[in-house]
C-alpha positions in Angstrom: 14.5 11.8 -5.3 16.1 14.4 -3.3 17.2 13.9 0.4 15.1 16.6 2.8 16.9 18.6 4.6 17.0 18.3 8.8 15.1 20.6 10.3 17.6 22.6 12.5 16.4 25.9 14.0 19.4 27.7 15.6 19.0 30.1 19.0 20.0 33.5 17.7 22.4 33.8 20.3 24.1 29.8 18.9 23.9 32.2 15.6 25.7 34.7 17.2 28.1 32.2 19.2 28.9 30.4 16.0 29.8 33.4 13.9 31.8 35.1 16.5 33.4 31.5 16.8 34.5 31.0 13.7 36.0 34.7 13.1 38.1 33.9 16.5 41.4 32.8 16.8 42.7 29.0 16.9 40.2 26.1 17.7 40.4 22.8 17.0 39.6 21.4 13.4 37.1 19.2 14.7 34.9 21.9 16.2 35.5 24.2 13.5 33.8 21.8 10.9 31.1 20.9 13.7 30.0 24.7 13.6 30.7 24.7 9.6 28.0 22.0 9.4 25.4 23.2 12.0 25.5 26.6 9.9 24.6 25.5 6.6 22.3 23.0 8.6 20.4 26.1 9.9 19.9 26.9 6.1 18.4 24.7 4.9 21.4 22.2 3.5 20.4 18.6 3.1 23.4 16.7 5.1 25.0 15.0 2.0 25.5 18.2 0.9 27.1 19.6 3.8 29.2 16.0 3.7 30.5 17.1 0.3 31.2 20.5 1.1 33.2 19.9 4.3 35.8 16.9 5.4 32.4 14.7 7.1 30.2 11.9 6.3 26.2 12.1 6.1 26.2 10.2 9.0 29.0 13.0 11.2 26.4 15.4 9.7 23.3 14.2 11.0 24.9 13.1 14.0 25.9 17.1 14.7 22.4 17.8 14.5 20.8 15.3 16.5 23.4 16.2 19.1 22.1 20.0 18.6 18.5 19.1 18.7 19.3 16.4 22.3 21.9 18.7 24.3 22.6 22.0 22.6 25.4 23.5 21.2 28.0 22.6 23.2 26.6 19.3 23.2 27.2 19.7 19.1 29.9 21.1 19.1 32.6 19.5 22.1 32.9 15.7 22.9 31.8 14.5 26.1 34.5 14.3 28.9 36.3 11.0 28.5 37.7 9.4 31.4 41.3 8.3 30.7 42.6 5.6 32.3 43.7 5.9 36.0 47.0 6.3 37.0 49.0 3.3 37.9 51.0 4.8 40.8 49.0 5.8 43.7 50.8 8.9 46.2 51.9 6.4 48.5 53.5 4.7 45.7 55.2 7.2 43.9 56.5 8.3 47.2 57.8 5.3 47.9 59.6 4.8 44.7 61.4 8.1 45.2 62.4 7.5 48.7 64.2 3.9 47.2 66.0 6.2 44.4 67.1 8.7 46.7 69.3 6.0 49.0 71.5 3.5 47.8 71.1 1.6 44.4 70.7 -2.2 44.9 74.5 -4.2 45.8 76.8 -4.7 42.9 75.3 -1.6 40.9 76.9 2.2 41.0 73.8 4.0 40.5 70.6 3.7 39.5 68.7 3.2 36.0 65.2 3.6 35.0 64.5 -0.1 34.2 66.7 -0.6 37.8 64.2 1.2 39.4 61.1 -0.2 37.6 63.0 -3.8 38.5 63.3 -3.0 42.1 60.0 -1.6 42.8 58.3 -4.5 41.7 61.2 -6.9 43.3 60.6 -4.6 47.3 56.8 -5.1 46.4 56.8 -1.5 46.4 54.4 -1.7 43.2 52.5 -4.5 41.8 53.6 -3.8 38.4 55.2 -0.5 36.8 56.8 -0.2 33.3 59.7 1.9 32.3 57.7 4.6 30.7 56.1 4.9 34.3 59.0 5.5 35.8 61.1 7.4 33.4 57.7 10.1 33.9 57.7 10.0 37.6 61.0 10.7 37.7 60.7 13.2 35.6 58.5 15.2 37.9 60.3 15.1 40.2 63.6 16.3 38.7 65.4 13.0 39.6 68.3 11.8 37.9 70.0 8.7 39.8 71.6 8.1 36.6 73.8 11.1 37.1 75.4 10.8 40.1 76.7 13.9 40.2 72.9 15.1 40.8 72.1 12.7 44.0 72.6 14.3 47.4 74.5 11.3 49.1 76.0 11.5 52.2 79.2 9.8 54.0 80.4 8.5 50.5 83.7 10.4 50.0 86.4 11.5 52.5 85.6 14.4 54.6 86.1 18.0 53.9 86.8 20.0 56.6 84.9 23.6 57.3 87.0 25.8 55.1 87.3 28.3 58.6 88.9 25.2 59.9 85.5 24.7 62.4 85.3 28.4 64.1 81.6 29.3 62.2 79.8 27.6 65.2 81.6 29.0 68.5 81.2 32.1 70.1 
């Protein structure tokens, strides 16, 4: 006994959206077979045959249309916004953080390192908790290498230089 097919009536302009879609440029694969199957949906396809004809179950298959038939076809064809998980650093945190990187590292240590810094936030209560990973991406925003001395503005460390006009620049 054969499987009936689901009864998907495409807009003409989802027709027209779909075609023009798929003779576009690069899209993701996921989207692409999610238009794939609504098409041969819309004719009539049963959805284990669309299953063997593209890279999806039955289930995927009847899933795109029901999604079609509840929401549309953006619905069908794009996955809901997800949230992500929220960041672990706050503003006032990260600023923080990059103040404490920008003086002098800890006593006993010539500069800093990215599990030093991850240690010391956590040790200054600066941060509840932050991993390496963190760190090494904050720090990466903001161009920061402590590790590198040569690339931390530090003053009074070295002997001073005096004005190569020997003072005169300022006085009238």
């Amino acid at each position: 006994m054969a499987r009936r097919p689901i009864a998907v009536k495409l807009k003409p302009k989802d027709i027209a959206y779909i075609e023009a879609f798929l003779r576009g440029g690069i899209q993701q694969v996921r989207v692409i077979l999610r238009a794939l199957a609504l098409r041969q949906l819309a004719q009539g396809v049963t959805a284990p045959r669309v299953a063997q004809a593209l890279p999806l179950t039955p289930k995927a298959v009847c899933q795109i249309a029901h999604r079609y038939e509840d929401g549309g076809l953006d619905r069908a064809l794009y996955d809901k916004q997800r949230p992500g998980a929220k960041p672990l650093l706050d503003d006032s945190q990260k600023q923080r953080i990059v103040a404490m990187v920008c003086g002098k590292p800890p006593e006993g240590r010539a500069r800093w390192t990215v599990r030093l810094v991850a240690e010391e936030a956590i040790k200054r209560k600066l941060v509840p908790r932050a991993g390496r990973e963190t760190i090494r991406m904050l720090l990466q925003t903001h161009d920061l290498k402590p590790w590198r001395e040569k690339n931390v503005v530090r003053r009074g460390t070295g002997p001073e230089v005096p004005p190569a006009d020997g003072g005169r620049a300022g006085r009238l």
